[in-house]
C-alpha positions as CSV (number, residue, x, y, z in Angstrom):
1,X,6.3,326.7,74.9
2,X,3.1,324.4,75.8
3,X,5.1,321.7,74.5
4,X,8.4,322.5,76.4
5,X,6.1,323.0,79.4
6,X,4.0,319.4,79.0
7,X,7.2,317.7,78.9
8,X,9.0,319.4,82.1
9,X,6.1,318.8,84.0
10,X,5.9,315.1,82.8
11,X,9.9,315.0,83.5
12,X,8.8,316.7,87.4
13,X,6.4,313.9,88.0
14,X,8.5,311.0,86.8
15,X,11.0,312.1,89.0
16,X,8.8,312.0,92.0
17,X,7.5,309.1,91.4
18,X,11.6,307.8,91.1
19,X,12.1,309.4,94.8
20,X,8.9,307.6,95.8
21,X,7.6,310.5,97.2
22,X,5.2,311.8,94.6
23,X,2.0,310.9,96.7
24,X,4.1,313.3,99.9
25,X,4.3,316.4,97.3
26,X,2.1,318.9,97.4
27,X,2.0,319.9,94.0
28,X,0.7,323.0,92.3
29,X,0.2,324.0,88.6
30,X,-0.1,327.4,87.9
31,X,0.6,330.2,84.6
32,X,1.2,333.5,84.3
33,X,-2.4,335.7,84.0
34,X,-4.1,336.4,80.5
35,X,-3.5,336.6,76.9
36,X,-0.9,339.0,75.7
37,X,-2.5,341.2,73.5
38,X,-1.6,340.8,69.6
39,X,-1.4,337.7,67.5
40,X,-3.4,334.8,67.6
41,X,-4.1,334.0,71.4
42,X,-6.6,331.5,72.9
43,X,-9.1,333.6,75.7
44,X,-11.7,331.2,76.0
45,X,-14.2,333.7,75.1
46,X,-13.2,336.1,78.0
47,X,-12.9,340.1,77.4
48,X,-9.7,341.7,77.5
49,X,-5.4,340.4,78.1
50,X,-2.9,340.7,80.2
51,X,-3.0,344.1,82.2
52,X,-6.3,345.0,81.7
53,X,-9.2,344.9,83.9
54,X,-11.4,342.6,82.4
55,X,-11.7,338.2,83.3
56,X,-9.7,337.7,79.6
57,X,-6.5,339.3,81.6
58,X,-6.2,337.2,84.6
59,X,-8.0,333.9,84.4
60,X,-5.2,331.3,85.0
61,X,-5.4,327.3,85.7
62,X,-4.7,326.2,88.8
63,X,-3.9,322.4,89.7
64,X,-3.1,321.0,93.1
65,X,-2.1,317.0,93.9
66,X,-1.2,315.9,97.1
67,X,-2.1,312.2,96.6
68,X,-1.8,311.4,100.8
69,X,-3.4,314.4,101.8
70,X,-6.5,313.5,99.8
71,X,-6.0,315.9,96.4
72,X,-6.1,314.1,93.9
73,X,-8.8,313.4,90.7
74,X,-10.5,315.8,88.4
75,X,-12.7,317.7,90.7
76,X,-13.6,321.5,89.3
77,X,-14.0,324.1,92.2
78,X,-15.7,326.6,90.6
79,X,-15.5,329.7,93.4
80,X,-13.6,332.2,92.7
81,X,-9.9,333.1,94.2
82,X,-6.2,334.4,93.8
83,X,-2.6,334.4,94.2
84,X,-2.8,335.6,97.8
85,X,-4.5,332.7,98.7
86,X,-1.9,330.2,97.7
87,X,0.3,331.2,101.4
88,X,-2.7,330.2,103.5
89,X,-3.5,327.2,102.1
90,X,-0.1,325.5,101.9
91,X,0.4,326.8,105.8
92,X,-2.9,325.0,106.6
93,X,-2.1,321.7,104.7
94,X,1.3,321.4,106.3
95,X,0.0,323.0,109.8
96,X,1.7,325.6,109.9
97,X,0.7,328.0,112.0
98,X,2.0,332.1,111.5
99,X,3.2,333.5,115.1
100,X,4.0,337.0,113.9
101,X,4.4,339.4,110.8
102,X,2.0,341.4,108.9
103,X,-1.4,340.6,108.4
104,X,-2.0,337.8,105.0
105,X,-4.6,339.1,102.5
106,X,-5.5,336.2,101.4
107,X,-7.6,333.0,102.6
108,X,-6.8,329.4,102.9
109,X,-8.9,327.2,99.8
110,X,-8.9,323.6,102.1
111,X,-12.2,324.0,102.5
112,X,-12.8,324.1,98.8
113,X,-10.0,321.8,98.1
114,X,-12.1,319.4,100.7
115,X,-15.4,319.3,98.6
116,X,-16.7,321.8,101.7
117,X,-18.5,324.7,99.2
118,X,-21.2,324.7,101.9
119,X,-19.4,326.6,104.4
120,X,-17.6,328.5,101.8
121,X,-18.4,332.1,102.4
122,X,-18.8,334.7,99.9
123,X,-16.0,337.3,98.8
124,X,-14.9,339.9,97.0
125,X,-11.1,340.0,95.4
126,X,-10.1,343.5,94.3
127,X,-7.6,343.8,90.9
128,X,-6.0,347.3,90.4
129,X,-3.3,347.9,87.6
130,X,-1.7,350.3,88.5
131,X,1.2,350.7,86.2
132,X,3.0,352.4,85.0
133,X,1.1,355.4,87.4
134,X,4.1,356.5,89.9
135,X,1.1,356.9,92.7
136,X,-1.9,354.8,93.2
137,X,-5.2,356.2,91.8
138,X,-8.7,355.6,93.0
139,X,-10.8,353.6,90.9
140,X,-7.6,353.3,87.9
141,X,-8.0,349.8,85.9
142,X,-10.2,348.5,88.4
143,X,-12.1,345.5,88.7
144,X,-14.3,344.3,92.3
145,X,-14.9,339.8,91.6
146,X,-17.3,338.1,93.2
147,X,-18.6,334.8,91.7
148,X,-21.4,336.5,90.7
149,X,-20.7,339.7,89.5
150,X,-17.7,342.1,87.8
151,X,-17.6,345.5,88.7
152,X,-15.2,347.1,86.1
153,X,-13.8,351.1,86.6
154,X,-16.5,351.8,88.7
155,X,-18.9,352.0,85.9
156,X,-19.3,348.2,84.2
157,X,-21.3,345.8,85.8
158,X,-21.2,341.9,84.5
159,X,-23.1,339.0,85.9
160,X,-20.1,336.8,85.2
161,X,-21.8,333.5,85.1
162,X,-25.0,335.0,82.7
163,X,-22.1,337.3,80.5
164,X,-18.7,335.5,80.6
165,X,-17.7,337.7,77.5
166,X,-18.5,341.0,79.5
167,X,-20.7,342.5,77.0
168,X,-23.6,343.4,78.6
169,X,-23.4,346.3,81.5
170,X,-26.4,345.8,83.7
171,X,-25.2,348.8,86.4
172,X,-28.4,350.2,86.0
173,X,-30.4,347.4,86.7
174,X,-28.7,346.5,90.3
175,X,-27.9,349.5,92.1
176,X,-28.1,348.1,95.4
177,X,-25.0,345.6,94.2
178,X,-23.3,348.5,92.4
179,X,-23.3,350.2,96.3
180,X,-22.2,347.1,98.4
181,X,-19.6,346.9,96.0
182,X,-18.2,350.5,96.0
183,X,-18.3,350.3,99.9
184,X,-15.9,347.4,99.7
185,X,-13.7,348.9,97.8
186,X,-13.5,352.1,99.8
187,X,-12.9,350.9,102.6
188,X,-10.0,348.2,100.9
189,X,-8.7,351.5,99.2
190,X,-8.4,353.1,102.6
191,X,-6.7,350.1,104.1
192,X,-4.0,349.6,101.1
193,X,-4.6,352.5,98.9
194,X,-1.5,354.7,100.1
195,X,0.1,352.0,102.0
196,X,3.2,352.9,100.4
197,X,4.1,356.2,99.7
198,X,5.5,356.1,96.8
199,X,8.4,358.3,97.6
200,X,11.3,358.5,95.2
């Protein structure tokens, strides 16, 4: 699968480059989350796979190359983000601007993307599996991110960057981040907790 993968992507960009308008594509690399649990699998060291709470079960790569828009060579961004911010930022590198419909959860990354980590601010992403539950429980597979810290089912705390594995709870030791942290997620959970009923 790597392999088949490598060479489609090669096969994508040679084409581009035949239209002559691989440095006018935006383009974007991106898996599926985690390791799938069994077998020999490849985690770099993170806890847990796919559908589980923990950083092993959703860490994916994520590659962006727009040559004329200024994205291009091996930069790392280190800050953390998510799916929902893909929208966002291919609305703001194309100017597109979003007159009506619902609300977008997530935020654009030019700024990051730019080389702007300055002005950057500081977030929290909430991950809830929910499945295979028919209605949404509080607090069920759970995990608040920051880029600093993990809180896991409401009762793990990781400092990501010092415990990458996830070995070592340090709730405890940090109350006052275990509280900011539950606050965020109570009022998210009122927000999108039950917006769907759930009715069948």
């Amino acid at each position: 699968m790597i392999t088949n993968i490598d060479d489609n992507i090669g096969r994508l960009r040679r084409k581009l480059a035949e239209l002559d308008i691989d440095r006018d594509t935006i383009l974007i690399f991106i898996t599926d989350n985690g390791s799938v649990i069994g077998g020999r699998k490849y985690s770099a060291g993170m806890r847990g796979h796919k559908g589980r709470e923990w950083d092993g079960g959703r860490w994916v790569p994520f590659f962006i190359r727009w040559a004329n828009g200024g994205l291009e060579g091996g930069r790392k961004i280190d800050r953390i983000a998510c799916g929902i911010y893909v929208l966002p930022t291919l609305m703001d590198l194309c100017g597109l601007e979003r007159k009506e419909g619902p609300l977008l959860d997530g935020d654009s990354l030019v700024l990051l993307l730019k080389g702007n980590t300055e002005n950057w601010p500081s977030r929290t992403i909430f991950v809830q599996n929910q499945w295979p539950k028919a209605k949404p429980e509080q607090w069920l597979r759970t995990a608040l991110m920051t880029d600093e810290w993990r809180l896991v089912n409401n009762n793990v705390l990781n400092r990501i960057k010092k415990d990458p594995a996830q070995q070592h709870n340090v709730i405890e030791n940090n109350p006052e981040v275990v509280v900011k942290l539950r606050v965020a997620y109570d009022r998210w959970w009122d927000e999108v907790g039950e917006a769907d009923p759930y009715e069948g």
